[in-house]
N, C-alpha and C positions, 0 to 999 in steps of 0.2 A: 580222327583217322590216325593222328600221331599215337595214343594209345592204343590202336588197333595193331600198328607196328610192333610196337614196344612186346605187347602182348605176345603176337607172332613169334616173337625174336625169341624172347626167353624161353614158348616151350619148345624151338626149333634147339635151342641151345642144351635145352635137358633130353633132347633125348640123343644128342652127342655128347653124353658128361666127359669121356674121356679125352676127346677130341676138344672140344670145347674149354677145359681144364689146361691141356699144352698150349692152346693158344693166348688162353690169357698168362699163362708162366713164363710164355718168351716176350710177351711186350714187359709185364713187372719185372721180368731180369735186365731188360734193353733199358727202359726207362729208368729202373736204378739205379744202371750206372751211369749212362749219361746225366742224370742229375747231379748224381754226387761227385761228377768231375768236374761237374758244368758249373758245382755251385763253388768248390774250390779253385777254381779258374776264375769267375766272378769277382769271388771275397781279396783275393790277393792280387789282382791287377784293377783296384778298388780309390777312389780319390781319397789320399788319407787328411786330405784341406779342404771338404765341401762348402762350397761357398765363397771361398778365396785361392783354391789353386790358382786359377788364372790371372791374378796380382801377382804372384812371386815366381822371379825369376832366379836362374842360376848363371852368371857371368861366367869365361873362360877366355883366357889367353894362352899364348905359347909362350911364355916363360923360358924356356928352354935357347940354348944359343943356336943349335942345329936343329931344330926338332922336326922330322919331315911326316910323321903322320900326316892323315886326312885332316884327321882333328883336334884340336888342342888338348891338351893334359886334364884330367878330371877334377885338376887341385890348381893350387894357386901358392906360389911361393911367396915367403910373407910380404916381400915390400911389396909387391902387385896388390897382395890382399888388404892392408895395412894402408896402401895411397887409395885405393878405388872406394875403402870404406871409409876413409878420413873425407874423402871429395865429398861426397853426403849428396850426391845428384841423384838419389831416388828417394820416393819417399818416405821409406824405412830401410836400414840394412843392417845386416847382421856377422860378422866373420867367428868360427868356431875350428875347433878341433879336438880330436879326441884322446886320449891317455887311458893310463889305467894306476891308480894311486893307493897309499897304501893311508886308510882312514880307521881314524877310532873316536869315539867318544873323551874329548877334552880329560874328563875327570875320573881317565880309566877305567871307566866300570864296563866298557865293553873293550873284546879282545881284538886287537888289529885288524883288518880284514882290506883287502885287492877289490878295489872299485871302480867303474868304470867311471869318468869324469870329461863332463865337456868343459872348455873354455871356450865361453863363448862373450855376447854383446848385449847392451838392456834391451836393444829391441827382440832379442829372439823372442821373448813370452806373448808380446802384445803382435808381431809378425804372423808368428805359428796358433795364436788363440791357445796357447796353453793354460790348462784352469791351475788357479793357484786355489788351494783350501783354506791356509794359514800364510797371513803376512803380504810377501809383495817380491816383486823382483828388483834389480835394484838398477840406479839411477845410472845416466850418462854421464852424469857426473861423479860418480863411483869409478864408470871403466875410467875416468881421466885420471881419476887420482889412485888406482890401483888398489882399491878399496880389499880388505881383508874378508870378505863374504859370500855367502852361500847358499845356494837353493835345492833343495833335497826332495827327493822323489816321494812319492806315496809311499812305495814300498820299501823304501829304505826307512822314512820315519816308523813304519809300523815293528822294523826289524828293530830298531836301537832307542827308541825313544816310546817305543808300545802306542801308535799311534796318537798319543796326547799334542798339541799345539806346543813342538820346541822351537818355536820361534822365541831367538833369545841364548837358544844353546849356542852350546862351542865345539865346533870340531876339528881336530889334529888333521890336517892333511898333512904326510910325511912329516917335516920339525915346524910347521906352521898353525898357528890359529886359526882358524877362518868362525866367525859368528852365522849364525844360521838367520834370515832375513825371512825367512820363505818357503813354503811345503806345497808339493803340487799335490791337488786331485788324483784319483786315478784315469792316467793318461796313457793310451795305448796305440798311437798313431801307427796303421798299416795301409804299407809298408814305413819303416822307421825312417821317411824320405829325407832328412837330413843329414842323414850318415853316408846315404847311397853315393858308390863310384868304386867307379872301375869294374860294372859290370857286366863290360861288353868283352873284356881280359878273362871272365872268371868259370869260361866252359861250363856255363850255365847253371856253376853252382849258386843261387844267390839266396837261398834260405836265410844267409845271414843280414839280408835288410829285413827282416822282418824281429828282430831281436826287441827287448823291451828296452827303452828309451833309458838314458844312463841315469846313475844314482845320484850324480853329483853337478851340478849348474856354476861355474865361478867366472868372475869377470877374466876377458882374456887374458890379459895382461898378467894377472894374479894368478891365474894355475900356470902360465908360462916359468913367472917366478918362484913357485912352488913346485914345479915340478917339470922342471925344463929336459931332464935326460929322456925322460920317458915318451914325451911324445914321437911318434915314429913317421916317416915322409911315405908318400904315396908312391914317389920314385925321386931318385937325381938322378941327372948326367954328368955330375962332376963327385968326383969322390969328397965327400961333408971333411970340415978339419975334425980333428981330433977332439977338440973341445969348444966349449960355446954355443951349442944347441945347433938349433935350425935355425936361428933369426938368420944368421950370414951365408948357412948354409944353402949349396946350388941345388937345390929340394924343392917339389912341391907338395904340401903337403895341411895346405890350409885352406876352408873353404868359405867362400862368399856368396850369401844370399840376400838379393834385394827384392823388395817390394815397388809397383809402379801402378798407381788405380788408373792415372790416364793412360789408355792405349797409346794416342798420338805422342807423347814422351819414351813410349818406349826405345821410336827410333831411336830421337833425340841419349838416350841413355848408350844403344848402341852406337852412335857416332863418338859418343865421349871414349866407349870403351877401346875402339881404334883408331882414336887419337893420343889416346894415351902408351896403346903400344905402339906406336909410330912413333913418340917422342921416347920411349924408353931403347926403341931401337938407334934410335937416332946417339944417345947415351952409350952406344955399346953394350947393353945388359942384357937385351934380348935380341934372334936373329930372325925372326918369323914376326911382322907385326900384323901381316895380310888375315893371321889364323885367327879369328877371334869368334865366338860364339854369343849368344845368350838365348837361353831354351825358356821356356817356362815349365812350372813344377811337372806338370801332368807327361810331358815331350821330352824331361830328363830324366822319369823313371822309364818310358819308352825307350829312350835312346842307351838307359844301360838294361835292359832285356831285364828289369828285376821281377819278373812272373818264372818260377824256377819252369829249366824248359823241361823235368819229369814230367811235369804239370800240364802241360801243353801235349807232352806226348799223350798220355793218358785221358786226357779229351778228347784227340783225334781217335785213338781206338776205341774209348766208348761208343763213341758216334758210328762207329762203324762198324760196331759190334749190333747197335739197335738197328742198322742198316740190316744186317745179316736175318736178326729175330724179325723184322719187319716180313722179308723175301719168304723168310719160312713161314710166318703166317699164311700171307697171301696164297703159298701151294695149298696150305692146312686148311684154307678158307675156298680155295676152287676146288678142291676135293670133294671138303661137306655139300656145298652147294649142289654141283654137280648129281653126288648121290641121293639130294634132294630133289631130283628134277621132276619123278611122276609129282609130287605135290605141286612144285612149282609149275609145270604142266594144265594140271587139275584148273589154278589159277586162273591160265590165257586162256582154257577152253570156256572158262565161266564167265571170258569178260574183262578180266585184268589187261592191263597195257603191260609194254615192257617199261615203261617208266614206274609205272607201279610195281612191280619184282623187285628194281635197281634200287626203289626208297624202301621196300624190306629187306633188302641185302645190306645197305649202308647202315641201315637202323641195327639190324644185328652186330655188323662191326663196330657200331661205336655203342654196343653194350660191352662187346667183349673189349674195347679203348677204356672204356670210366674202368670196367672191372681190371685192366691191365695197370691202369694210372693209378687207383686205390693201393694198388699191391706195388708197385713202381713206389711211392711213395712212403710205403713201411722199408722197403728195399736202402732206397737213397736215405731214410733216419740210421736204419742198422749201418749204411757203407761208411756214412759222417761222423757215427761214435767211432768206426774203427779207425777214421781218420786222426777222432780227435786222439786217438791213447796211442798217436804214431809219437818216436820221439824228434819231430821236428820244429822248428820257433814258430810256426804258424800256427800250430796243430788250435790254438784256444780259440782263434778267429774261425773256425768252420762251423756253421750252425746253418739251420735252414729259415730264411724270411719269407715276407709275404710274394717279396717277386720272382723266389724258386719256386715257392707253393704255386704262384700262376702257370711257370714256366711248364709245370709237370702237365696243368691242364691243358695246355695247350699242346704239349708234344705229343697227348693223349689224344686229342682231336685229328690234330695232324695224321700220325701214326693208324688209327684205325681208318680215318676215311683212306688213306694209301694204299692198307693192308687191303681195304673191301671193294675199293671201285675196279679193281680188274676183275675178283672175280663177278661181282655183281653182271657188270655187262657180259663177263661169259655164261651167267647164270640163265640172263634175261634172254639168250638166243635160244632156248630150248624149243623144241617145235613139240606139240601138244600131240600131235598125230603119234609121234613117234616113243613117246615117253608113255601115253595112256594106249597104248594096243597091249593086246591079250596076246601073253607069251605062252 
């Protein structure tokens, strides 16, 4: 019987080619673009830690002497960041920050070049599961002793070092040494969630968490002393002196990540963290101890909105744009039917039910669903290349998987049974008397 449908369907559909043709052209235009919004809305509000987001958290205090926001500052000034990571009450942590430094190749052969550079902690690598290719990252007891060394990106070793294993080299940061220990894999965590904040300040522009991960890895301590002017504070409220960096400076501008595998410590972490600014209030250094936070990773890129909101917008109108090509079907589909009524007629005189018209009428609409989803689906590849040649830091991360490729199928189900079941039952009401009398 399902064959008998099928059958039905196709040549009801060729002998309305042209009608038949709009209808499948406004679901493959609907479903293209909500695909291809739906799959760049996916890809970038994406777990960039699968498997361990939900171990790492992000600490926050109010720092600040007056600070009366809702919420505490999105950084950490250093001695809050510097006591909360020296405490060592989670099970891994990590404090960083970021610069931008000026690096060459030790033995001059390459020319100067503006780098971005973290300073950061040994746990960051084995925290984040960052793949190392060549060598290692370096010890705790490196950050203690200020160790002169270095962990270099993928693409930075392939730029100055042509890809080869320079573990071993030396590189100039500003008038410094630094030895190279370490070469990461290629690493492209989206979004770049350890950079992220202050995205709820940024009127939705947040393209720039998605940036590629810095060039340059050094213990804190040591890019601080390499290159202390450079780093820049997230905000003060006290105008910084004049010289001597941030360490004294009333800034925050350094950030703190920990890890915690048992849940039940979490609290226990949270209690420490407002105990701690309860005692620094107590100190006079801070005036807010009540403010204190700790999110986990997946709940701080939520809470700084980093899904840029163009992105958002442009979902909600696809969706509601296949809303639109849906409605128009449906007229296009109670029209044919309708004009197909002596046949359909022809049917109930001979014995058909109306349940049997409503499973030819559906059948037909979810020929013209698959043939809309096939074309939907070239649609949403062309909408993804355009995305990719857009000039934004996302643009390499958009490609289509197996669980957009589902998604099309099923929108495609959805979409045609929607488009067919009104008209279908207006179909199936035709009275046979009236449709077969001789005009």
């Amino acid at each position: 019987m399902l064959g008998y449908y099928i059958e039905c369907s196709i040549r009801s559909l060729k002998r309305s080619k042209g009608l038949s043709a709009l209808m499948v052209l406004a679901l493959s235009v609907g479903i293209g673009a909500s695909v291809t919004t739906l799959t760049v809305m996916r890809l970038l509000s994406g777990n960039p830690l699968p498997g361990a987001s939900d171990d790492i958290y992000y600490p926050q205090l109010d720092a600040s002497p007056d600070h009366k926001d809702r919420e505490p500052l999105d950084a950490l000034d250093y001695k809050s960041a510097v006591d909360l990571w020296s405490a060592k009450r989670a099970d891994q942590q990590t404090i960083m920050a970021n610069s931008k430094i000026k690096a060459q190749v030790a033995d001059g052969s390459v020319r100067p070049v503006m780098l971005p550079m973290l300073a950061t902690t040994a746990d960051f690598f084995s925290m984040f599961h960052v793949p190392i290719a060549y060598g290692r990252g370096w010890s705790s007891a490196e950050d203690d002793g200020r160790a002169r060394v270095a962990v270099i990106s993928h693409d930075l070793n392939n730029r100055i070092f042509k890809g080869r294993n320079s573990v071993g080299e030396s590189l100039r940061l500003n008038d410094t040494e630094f030895r190279v220990v370490g070469v990461l894999a290629p690493w492209r965590p989206s979004p770049l969630f350890y950079s992220v904040r202050g995205g709820r300040f940024s009127g939705g522009d947040t393209a720039g968490f998605y940036d590629r991960p810095d060039d340059i890895f050094v213990p804190f301590e040591s890019g601080i002393d390499a290159n202390s002017e450079a780093f820049l504070p997230f905000t003060c409220w006290a105008q910084p002196p004049a010289s001597g960096g941030l360490k004294a400076a009333p800034c925050a501008w350094v950030a703190l990540w920990v890890k915690i595998e048992d849940k039940q410590r979490v609290a226990e972490y949270e209690r420490f963290l407002s105990s701690y600014a309860a005692q620094q209030k107590e100190l006079g250094r801070i005036g807010n101890a009540d403010n204190t936070r700790l999110r986990d990773l997946m709940g701080w890129l939520e809470f700084n909105n980093v899904v840029p909101r163009d992105v958002k917008i442009q979902v909600a109108i696809a969706f509601a744009f296949l809303a639109i090509c849906i409605t128009n079907v449906i007229g296009l589909q109670l029209a044919k039917f309708l004009r197909d009524g002596r046949e359909m007629g022809l049917r109930r005189a001979l014995g058909a039910s109306r349940g049997d018209l409503v499973k030819q009428c559906l059948m037909e609409s979810c020929v013209i669903g698959s043939l809309g989803g096939a074309g939907g689906l070239l649609l949403s590849m062309v909408g993804l290349h355009i995305v990719r040649q857009q000039p934004v830091t996302y643009a390499e991360f958009i490609r289509m998987d197996a669980t957009m490729f589902l998604s099309i199928v099923v929108i495609s189900i959805v979409a045609s049974l929607v488009a067919g079941a009104l008209p279908a039952l207006r179909a199936s009401r035709v009275q046979p008397a009236i449709q077969l009398k001789v005009i």
